[in-house]
N, C-alpha and C positions, 0 to 999 in steps of 0.2 A: 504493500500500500504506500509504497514510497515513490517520491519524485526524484526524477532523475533531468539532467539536462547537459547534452554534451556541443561543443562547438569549436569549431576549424574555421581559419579564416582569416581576418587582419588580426589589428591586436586590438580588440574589443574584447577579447572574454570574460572578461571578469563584468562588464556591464552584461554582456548576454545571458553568462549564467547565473547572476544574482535578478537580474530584471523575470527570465524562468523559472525561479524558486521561488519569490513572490508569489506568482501565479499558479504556481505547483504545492502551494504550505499546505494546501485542503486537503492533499494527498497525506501529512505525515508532519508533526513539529515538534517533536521528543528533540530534534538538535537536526545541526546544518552545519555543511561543509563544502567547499570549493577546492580544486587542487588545478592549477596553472603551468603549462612551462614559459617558463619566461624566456627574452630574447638570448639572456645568456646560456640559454640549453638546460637550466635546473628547475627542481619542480620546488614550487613550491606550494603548500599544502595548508588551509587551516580551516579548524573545523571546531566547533560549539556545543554542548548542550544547551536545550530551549529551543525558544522559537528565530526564527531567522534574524529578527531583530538585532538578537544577543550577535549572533557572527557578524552582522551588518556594524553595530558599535564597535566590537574588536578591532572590526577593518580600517574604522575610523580611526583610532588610535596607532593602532599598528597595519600601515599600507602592505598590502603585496603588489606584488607586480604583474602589471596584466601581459596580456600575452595573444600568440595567434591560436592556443590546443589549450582548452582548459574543460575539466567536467565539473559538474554539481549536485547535489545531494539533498533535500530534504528528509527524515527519516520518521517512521512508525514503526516503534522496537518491536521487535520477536525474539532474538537471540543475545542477550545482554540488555541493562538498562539503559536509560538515556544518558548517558555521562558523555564526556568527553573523548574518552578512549575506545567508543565503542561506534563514536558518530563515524559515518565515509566519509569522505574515500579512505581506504586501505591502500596500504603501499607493500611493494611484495621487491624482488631482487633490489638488495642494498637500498632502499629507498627511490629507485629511478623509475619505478613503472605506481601507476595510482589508477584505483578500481571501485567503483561504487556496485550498488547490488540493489534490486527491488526485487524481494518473491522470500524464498524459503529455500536453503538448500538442505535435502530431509536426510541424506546420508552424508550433512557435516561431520558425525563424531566419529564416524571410521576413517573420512578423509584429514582429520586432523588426529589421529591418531596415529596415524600411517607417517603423518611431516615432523610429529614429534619424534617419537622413534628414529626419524633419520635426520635430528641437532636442529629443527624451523625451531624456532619459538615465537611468542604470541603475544601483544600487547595489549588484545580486548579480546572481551566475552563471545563476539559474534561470529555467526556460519561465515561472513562474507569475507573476512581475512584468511581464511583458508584458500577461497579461492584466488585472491589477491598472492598469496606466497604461490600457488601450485601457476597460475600463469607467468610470474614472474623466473620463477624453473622452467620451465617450458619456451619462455623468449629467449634464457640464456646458451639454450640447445639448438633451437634456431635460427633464432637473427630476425624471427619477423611476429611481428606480433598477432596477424589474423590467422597464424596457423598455431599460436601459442595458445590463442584462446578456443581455437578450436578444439585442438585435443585436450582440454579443459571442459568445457560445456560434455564432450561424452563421457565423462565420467561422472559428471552432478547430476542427482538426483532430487527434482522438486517438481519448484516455479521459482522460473527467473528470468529478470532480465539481467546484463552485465556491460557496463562500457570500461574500456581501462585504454591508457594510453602510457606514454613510456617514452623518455627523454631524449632516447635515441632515434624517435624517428618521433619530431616533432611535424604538427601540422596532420597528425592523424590519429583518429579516434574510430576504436570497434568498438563496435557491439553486438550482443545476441540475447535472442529469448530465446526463452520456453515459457509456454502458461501464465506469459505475464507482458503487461504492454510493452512495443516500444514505436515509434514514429520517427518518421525522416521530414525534415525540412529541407528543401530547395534554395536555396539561395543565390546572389549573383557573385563570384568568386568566397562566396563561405556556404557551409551546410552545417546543418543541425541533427541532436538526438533529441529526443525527446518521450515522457516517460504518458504524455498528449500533445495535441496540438497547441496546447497556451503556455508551453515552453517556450516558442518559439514564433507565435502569431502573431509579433509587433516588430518581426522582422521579414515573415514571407509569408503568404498565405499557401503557396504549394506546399506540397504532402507527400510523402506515400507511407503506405503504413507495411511493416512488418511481418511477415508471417510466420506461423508453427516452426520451430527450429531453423531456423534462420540466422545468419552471422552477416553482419554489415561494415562496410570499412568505406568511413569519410575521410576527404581531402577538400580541400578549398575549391579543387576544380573536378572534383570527380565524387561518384557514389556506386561502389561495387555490393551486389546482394548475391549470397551464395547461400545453400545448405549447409548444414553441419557437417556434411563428406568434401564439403569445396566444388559441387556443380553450383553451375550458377542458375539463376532464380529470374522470371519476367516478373515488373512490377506496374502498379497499375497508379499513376498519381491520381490525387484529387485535388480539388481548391475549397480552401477552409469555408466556409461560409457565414461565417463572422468575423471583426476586426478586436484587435488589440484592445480598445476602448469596451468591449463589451463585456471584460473579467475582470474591468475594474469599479471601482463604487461607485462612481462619478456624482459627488455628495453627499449620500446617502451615509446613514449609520454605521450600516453594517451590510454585507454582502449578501445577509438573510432581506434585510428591508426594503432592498433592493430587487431582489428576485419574486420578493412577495408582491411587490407592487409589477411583475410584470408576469404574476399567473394569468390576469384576460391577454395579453399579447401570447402566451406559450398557446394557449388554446387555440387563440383566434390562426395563428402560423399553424401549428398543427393541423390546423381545420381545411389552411388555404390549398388552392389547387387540387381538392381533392372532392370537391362538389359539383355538379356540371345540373344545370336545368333543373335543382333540389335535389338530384339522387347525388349516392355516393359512387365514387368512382375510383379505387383503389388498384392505380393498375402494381404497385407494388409486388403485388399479391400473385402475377401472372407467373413469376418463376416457380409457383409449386406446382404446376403444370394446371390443364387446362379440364381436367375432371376434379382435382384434388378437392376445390371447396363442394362439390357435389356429392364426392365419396365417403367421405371422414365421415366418422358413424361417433367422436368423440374428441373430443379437448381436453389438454389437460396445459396448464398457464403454470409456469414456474418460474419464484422472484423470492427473491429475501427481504426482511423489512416493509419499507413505506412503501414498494413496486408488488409486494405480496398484498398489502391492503387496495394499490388500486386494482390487482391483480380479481381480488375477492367481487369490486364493484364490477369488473370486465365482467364477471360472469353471471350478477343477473342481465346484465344487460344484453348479452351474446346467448346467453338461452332463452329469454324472453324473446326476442328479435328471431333468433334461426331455428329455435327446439333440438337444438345439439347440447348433449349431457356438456357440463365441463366441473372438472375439477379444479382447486388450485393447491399449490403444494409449494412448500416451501422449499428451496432447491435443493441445501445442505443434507434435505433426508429426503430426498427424493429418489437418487440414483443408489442410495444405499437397502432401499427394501424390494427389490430386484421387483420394479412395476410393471405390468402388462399392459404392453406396447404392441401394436399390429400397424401396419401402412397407412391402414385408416384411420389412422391418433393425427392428431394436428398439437403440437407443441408451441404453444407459443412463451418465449422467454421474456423477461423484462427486466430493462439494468439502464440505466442512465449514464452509465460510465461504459458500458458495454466490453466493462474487464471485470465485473464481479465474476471471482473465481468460482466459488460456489456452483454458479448457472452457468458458467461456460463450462464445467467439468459436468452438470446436469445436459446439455443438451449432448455434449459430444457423447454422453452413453445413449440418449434419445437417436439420435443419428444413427447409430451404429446399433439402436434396435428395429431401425428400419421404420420410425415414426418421419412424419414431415416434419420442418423445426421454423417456425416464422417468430422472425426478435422484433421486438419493440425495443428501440434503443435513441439517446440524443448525442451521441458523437460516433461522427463522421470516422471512417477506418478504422472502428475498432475493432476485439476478435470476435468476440460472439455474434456479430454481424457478418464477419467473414464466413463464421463456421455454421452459417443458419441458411438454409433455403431462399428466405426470402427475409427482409426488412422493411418495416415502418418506422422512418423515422420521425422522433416529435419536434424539431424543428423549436425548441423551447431555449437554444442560445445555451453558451458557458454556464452550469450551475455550481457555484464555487463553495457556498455556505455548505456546511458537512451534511446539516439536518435539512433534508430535502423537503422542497415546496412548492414550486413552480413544473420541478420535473412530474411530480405527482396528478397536477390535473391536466400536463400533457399528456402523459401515460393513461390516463381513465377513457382524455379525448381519443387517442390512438384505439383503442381496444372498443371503444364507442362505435369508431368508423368499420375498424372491423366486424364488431357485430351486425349491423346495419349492410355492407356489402356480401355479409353472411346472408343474411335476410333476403337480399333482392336474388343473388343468386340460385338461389334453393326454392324461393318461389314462397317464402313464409311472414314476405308482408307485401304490402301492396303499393304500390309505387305512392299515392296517397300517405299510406302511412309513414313512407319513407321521408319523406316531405316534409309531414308534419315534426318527426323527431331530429331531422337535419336543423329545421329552422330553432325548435327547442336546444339544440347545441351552437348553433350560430346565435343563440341570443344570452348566452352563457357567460361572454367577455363583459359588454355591460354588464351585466348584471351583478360579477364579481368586482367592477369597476364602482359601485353603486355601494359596495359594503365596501372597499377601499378609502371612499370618499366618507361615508356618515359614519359607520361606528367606529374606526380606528382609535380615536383617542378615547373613546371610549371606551376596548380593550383595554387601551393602554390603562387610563385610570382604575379598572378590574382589579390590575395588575400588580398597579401599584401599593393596591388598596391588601393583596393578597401573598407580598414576601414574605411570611413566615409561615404559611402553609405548607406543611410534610405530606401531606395525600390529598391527593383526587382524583376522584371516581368518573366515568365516562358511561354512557348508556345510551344503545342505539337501538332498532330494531330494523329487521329488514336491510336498505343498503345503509342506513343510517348506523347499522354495527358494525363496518368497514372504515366509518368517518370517526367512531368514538375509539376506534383501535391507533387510528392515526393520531386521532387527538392526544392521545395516552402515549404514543412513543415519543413526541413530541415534547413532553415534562423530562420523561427520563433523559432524554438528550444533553437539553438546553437548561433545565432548573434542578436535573437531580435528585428529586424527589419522585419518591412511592404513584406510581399515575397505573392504571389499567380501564382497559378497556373490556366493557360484559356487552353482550345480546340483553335485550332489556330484561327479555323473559326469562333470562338466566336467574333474574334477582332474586325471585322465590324460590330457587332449589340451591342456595348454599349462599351468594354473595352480597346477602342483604344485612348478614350477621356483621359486617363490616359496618352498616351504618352508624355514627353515634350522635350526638348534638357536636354542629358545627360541621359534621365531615360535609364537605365541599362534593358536590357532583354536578357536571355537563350531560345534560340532555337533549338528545338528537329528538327532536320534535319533528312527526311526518306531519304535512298538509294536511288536513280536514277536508280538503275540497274532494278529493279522490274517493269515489264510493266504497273502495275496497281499502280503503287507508286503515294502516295500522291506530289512526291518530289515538280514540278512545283507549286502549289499552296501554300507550306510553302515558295517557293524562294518570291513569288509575296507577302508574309506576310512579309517578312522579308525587301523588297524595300517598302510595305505599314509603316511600322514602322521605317525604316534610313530616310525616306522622313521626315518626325516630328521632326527628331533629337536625335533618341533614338539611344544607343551603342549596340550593336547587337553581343552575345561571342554565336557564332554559335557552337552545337555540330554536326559532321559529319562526314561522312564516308571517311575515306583514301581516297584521288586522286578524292574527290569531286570538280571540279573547277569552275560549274558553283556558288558555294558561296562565293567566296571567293571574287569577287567585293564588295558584299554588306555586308559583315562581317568585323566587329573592329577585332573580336577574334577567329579566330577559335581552337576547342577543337578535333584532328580527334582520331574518334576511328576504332577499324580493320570492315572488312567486314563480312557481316553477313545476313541470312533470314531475311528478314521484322518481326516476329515474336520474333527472340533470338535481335535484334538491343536494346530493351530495359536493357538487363543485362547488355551492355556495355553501353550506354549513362546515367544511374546513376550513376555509381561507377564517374564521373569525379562530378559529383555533390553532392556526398557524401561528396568528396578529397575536394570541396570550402566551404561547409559547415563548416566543419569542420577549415580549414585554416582560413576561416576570423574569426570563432568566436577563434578560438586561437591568429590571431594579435589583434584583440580587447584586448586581455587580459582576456579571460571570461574562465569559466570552461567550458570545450569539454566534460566530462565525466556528470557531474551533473549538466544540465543545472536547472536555475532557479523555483520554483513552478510545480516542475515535477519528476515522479517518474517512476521507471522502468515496473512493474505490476500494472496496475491500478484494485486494488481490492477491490473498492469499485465502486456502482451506483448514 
């Protein structure tokens, strides 16, 4: 889950690679490191515990020197603490070669076992210096460092990525994964590594991204891509489709305030181009071949976290719409209870970094049981987009805050459109109806634009009103239990405290006993207008829990009155289907998340022991 950022070229590196790790800290901020060779041919290396800040001061005080070859590091520990001695780069032959690392290498303790034994010795806790000494042996044998790293990468066992460069032959930096990101920037006499595209988007917007065992060797004027045997590899560029400007605050608070305020822009871009005369028109979808949406006899949607809960909402909405069973599954335990999969399964993944390891190790066993695999993903070149059939992407922009928001009702939107394209093709709704739920999703921007605009500070003052609060409860019913699950990871993230999320009707069979005087609970209130609405049975949860003594900050629909006797708080949002009700009833619980861990005083952007792509298992 670490960021990585490598560059060849003039002698800017040192702006390139700390300007990359800025924009990379969402990945990892236990400590930070830069390592440079300078014009005089040596390296020089310095590196931090904390957050970037901390190296950024050091440097102030004590300059290094920039240079034309330099790499960069952000970290998220696995193997050793955050200290100093454990931050990248590693340096391996005598000091002259320096290596960073993103992944996990799982048979570090017998490759460091085996360099002990033969007089290496070790100045930090981590897998990644192992590798750093064994490539460093390996150049001394042969003189070139992309065949040094190569017979390195086949003996590691994990996910990784690796870039390392070496004194002696400045102006070049390799790289290689397995299982874990890495990206090529384009540039005019320089090129780039990158651990994403916002390494390096404020300097080129071309691309190419990386594939499955792959080793890459930059120079100022060239970019070689081979296999891990040394065949070489065709690559495919792309053009970023955002600029530099767009990962960064530009005013705003925090990186979270910022993204919140452009959940109607994620939607409404998600939505663009893919509407024609009211229907949907996903030609995405064309690569699973031309029976596939007709054949699939089941779904099954697999995501971890906040992409698991819009994962939840995809599926009333894709079996209402198509009448195709669908399950959702969390990735991490999905590929381990050996699932029953047939041709006719339709998998669809979802990852917003589109390297969560978890669902990229889930689909490639989907794949290889001969299921179709369609990702829901918002960056451009990633791997689970590579390794999937087909791709929807959400078009939702750089999301940098760790505690995901914007990406989440792009992803509901995505999965939206695909249930709906489900619909039309299968013949299970009618062009009418498709119409009517298109324009319910094209009217979804306002509308979340509308509780941007009136209650915000109103959250805020919630929020303010509520820092000392250790628990609160969440309660939905219907899709409304997918928004109070969100609403609940949400606290744990950002404030720290005790938050979960129940199905309402779960209350009376065990989670009521939690009630006491003062406990705090959020109520996902369905419409009344809907004949078949759950409404009456949340009102009677919501007088089961004020009778106990619990504070009750109801979310609900405009000119809802029969809540408002038994509500402390109410939150109203506009009106809406039973189905689009959930893009408005998060964004008010994104807004308190967010607020109370900012009156705490806590970091909104980088919450604690947490990191933006979790790219390891």
């Amino acid at each position: 889950m670490c960021g990585i950022v490598g560059y060849v070229g003039d002698n800017k590196s040192l702006e390139v690679l700390l300007g990359g790790l800025k924009r990379l800290e969402y990945r990892g901020y236990d400590s930070a490191g830069v390592a440079v060779i300078g014009a005089d041919g040596t390296m020089d290396t310095r590196k931090r515990a904390g957050k970037l800040q901390v190296l950024v001061d050091d440097l102030d005080m004590r300059p290094m020197a920039n240079g034309a070859t330099g790499i960069g590091h952000t970290r998220w520990a696995t193997h050793g603490g955050p200290t100093d001695r454990n931050a990248h780069p590693h340096l391996g032959d005598d000091g002259k070669l320096a290596l960073i690392h993103n992944g996990i290498i799982e048979n570090f303790s017998e490759l460091k076992n085996e360099l002990v034994e033969s007089g290496a010795t070790f100045t930090s806790e981590t897998d990644t210096e192992v590798a750093a000494i064994l490539v460093g042996r390996e150049y001394a044998a042969t003189g070139d460092l992309t065949e040094a790293l190569r017979r390195v990468v086949q003996r590691l066992e994990g996910a990784f990525t690796l870039l390392v460069m070496h004194v002696d032959q400045p102006g070049v930096v390799v790289g290689a994964r397995r299982n874990s990101p890495l990206v090529i920037g384009l540039g005019d006499g320089e090129n780039f590594l990158g651990s994403d595209v916002a390494a390096f988007v404020e300097f080129t917007r071309r691309a190419v991204a990386i594939g499955q065992d792959q080793i890459v060797t930059i120079r100022p004027d060239s970019v070689v891509v081979t296999d891990f045997d040394g065949n070489s590899v065709e690559t495919d560029e792309f053009e970023i489709a955002w600029d530099a400007s767009a990962s960064e605050k530009g005013g705003w608070s925090s990186f979270m305030a910022k993204e919140i305020s452009e959940e109607p822009e994620a939607v409404a871009k998600t939505i663009l181009g893919r509407v024609h005369d009211g229907l949907v028109d996903l030609k995405e979808l064309e690569p699973l071949g031309p029976d596939a949406l007709t054949d699939i006899d089941r779904i099954v949607v697999i995501a971890c976290g906040t992409a698991a809960y819009a994962g939840m909402l995809g599926k009333y909405a894709i079996e209402q719409w198509s009448r195709i069973p669908v399950d959702v599954e969390l990735s991490h335990e999905f590929r381990y209870r050996n699932p029953i999969l047939t041709p006719r399964t339709l998998v669809i993944s979802i990852s917003q970094s589109g390297e969560t390891m978890d669902t990229l190790m889930a689909v490639k066993f989907a794949k290889e049981s001969g299921a179709k695999v369609l990702s829901v993903c918002n960056t451009q070149g990633a791997t689970i987009p590579r390794e999937s059939d087909a791709v929807v992407y959400t078009h939702a922009g750089p999301e940098v805050a760790v505690a995901s928001t914007k990406a989440f009702v792009a992803q509901v939107t995505a999965l939206y459109l695909i249930g709906l394209e489900l619909g039309k093709v299968r013949g299970t709704l009618s062009d009418d109806e498709i119409r009517h739920n298109v324009a319910e999703l094209q009217a979804v921007p306002d509308k979340i634009s509308e509780i941007l605009t009136v209650s915000q500070a109103e959250i805020g003052q919630l929020a303010h009103w509520m820092t000392d609060t250790q628990s609160v409860l969440f309660l939905g019913r219907n899709v409304g239990y997918p928004v109070a699950l969100e609403g609940a990871l949400k606290l744990k993230e950002l404030a720290y405290i005790h938050a979960e999320g129940f199905a309402a009707g779960e209350l009376k069979h065990g989670p009521i006993a939690l009630i006491e005087p003062g406990q705090v609970v959020f109520v996902i209130v369905p419409s009344p207008r809907d004949p078949d609405s759950l409404h009456p049975k949340v009102v009677s949860n919501i007088q089961e829990i004020r009778a106990r003594g619990a504070r009750v900050i109801a979310i609900a629909e405009k000119g809802d009155a029969s809540v408002l006797p038994f509500a402390d708080e109410v939150i109203p949002i506009p009106l809406a289907g039973s189905l689009f009700e959930p893009f408005l009833a998060v964004v008010p619980l994104h807004i308190f998340g967010m607020e109370l861990s900012a009156a705490k005083g806590l970091d909104v952007d980088q919450p604690r022991n947490l990191a933006k792509s979790v790219t390891v298992e």
